[in-house]
Every structure is written in C-alpha cells, then in structure tokens.
C-alpha positions in Angstrom: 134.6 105.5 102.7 135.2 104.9 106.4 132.2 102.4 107.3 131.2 99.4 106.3 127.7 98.2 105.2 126.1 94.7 105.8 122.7 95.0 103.8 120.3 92.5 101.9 117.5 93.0 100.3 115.4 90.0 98.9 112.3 88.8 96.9 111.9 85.6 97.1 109.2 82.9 97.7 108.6 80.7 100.9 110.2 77.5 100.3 108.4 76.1 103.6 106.3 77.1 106.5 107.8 79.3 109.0 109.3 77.4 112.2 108.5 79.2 115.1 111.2 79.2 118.6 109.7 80.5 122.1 112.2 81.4 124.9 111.1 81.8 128.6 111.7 85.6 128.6 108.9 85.8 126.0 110.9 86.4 123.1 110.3 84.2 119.8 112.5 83.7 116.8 110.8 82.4 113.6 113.1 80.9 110.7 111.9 80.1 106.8 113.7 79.2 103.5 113.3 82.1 101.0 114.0 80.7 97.1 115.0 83.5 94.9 115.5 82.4 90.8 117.6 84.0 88.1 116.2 83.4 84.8 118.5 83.3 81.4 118.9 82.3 77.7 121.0 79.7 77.1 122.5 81.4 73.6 124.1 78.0 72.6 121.1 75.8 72.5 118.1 79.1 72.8 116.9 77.0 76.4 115.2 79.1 79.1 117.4 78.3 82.2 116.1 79.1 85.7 118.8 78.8 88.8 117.3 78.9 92.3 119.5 80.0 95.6 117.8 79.3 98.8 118.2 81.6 101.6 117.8 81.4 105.3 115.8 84.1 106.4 115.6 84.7 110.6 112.8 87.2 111.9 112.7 87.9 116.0 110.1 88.6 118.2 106.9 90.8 117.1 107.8 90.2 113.1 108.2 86.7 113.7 104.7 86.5 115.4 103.1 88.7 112.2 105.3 86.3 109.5 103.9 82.9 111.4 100.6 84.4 111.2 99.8 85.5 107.6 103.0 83.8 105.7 102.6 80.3 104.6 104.7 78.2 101.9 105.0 79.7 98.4 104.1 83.3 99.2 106.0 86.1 97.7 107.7 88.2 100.4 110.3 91.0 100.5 112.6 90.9 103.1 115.5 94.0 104.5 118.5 92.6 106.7 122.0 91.6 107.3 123.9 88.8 106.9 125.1 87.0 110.0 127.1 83.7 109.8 126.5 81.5 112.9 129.3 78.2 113.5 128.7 75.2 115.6 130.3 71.9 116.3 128.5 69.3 114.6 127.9 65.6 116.4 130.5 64.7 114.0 132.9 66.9 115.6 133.6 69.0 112.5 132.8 72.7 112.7 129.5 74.0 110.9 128.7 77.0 109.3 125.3 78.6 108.7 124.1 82.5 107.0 120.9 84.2 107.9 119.7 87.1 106.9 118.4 89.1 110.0 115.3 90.6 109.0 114.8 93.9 109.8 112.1 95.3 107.6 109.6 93.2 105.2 107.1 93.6 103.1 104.1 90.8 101.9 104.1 91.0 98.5 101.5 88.3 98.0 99.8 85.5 100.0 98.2 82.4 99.1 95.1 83.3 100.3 95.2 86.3 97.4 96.6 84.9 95.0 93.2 82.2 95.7 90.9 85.2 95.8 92.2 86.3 92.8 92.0 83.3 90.8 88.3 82.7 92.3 87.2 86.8 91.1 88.8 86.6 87.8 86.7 83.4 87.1 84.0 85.4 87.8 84.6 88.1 86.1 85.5 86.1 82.9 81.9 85.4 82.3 81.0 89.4 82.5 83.8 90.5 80.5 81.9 87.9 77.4 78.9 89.5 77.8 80.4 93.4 77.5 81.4 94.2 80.8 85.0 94.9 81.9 86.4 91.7 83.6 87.6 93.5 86.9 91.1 92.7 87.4 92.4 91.7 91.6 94.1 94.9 93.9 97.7 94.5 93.3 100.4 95.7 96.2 102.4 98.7 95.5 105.8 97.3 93.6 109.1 97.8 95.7 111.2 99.8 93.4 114.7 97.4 93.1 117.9 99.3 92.9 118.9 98.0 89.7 116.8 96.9 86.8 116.0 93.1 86.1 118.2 92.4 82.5 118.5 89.1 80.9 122.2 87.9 81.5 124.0 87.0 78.2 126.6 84.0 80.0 128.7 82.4 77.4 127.2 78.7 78.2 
C-alpha cells in the first residue's frame, strides 16, 4: 500500500453544548466533547464495567451552524473525520498538545427533543395498548452499519 489513511468514525454522546467561534471573514468553527463507552464483564468478580474516552470533536463553517442549531448536551451523534493534533505554548511556558477530529460528514442519531417526544407518545400509547390496541412505538433513524461488530471483550482483570 502506497497511501496513507487518516479516518475516524464515532458514536458517541455530547458531553456539553457545542461552543460556537466567528471569524471576520464569515467563517465559524464549532467545537464539543463526544463521550464514547466500552462496556465489559469483569470475569473475576462478574461486574459490568463501563470505560468512557472523551473526544474533541471540531466541525467548520455550514456544519457547525447545523450542529449549534439542533445538537444539544447528551444527544447521540455520528461523526466521519480525521485526526489532527494542534501544539501550543502554554502560559506556563511548556508546550501543549491537543487531537480533534475534523468532522467531515455526520449524522444525528437522536436528539433530546426526540428522545422527549418519544417518552411523552409511549406514555400515551401505554394506556391504549391496556385496553387492546397496539401501543405505537416512536420513528427510529436508519442505524449506521459499523465496520466491525460490537463483541463483549473477555480482558483478563
């Protein structure tokens, strides 16, 4: 293989509200944490064990304006980028060190708002489905197919 590939692909939650930038030529720059979990069995004492990684995620321009405007804290989004690693000196004088992902592509997977409206239908739909009507169940977004499937990892600890 001749090239090289810098690629990301992420589902993950907001872990805050998006921070929004504007620059004089018109351009924007939005930034947000992303939490992504990994899930396992502790095989020595049976315990469910959930890691987190935090991620900084960097959208520009148009997709930054469309992220600030339907994304808030907690929703489930799917973001496509690169990795970019940005150094500065810090007040301190010691050199600092920062990776993004660049977003090129995304994908909301759910918002607050629906996961609300859902919660709110299916309590009304609860009392129907007692008295012999189907309870409706809440419009669901197409799944992203992932490139590998999710498997519980067996670690030693």
């Amino acid at each position: 293989m001749s090239g090289t590939l810098n690629k990301v692909m992420l589902i993950g939650h907001l872990g805050d509200e998006l921070k929004m930038h504007y620059f004089e030529g018109g351009g924007c720059i939005g930034r947000f944490p992303l939490a992504t979990n990994e899930t396992y069995t502790n095989k020595q004492t049976g315990e469910r064990v959930t890691n987190t990684d935090w991620h900084n995620i960097v959208v520009r321009n148009k997709a930054a304006e469309i992220c600030e405007k339907y994304l808030s804290k907690g929703d489930k989004v799917y973001v496509e980028g690169r990795l970019k690693t940005r150094q500065w000196q810090g007040e301190d004088g010691n050199m600092r060190y920062s990776t993004e992902v660049q977003v090129q592509d995304f994908t909301f997977l759910t918002t607050k708002k629906e996961s609300m409206a859902a919660a709110q239908s299916q309590q009304v739909a609860a009392p129907k489905a007692s008295s012999g009507m189907p309870a409706q169940t809440p419009k669901q977004t197409a799944p992203i197919p992932s490139a590998q499937p999710e498997q519980e990892d067996d670690l030693p600890f």
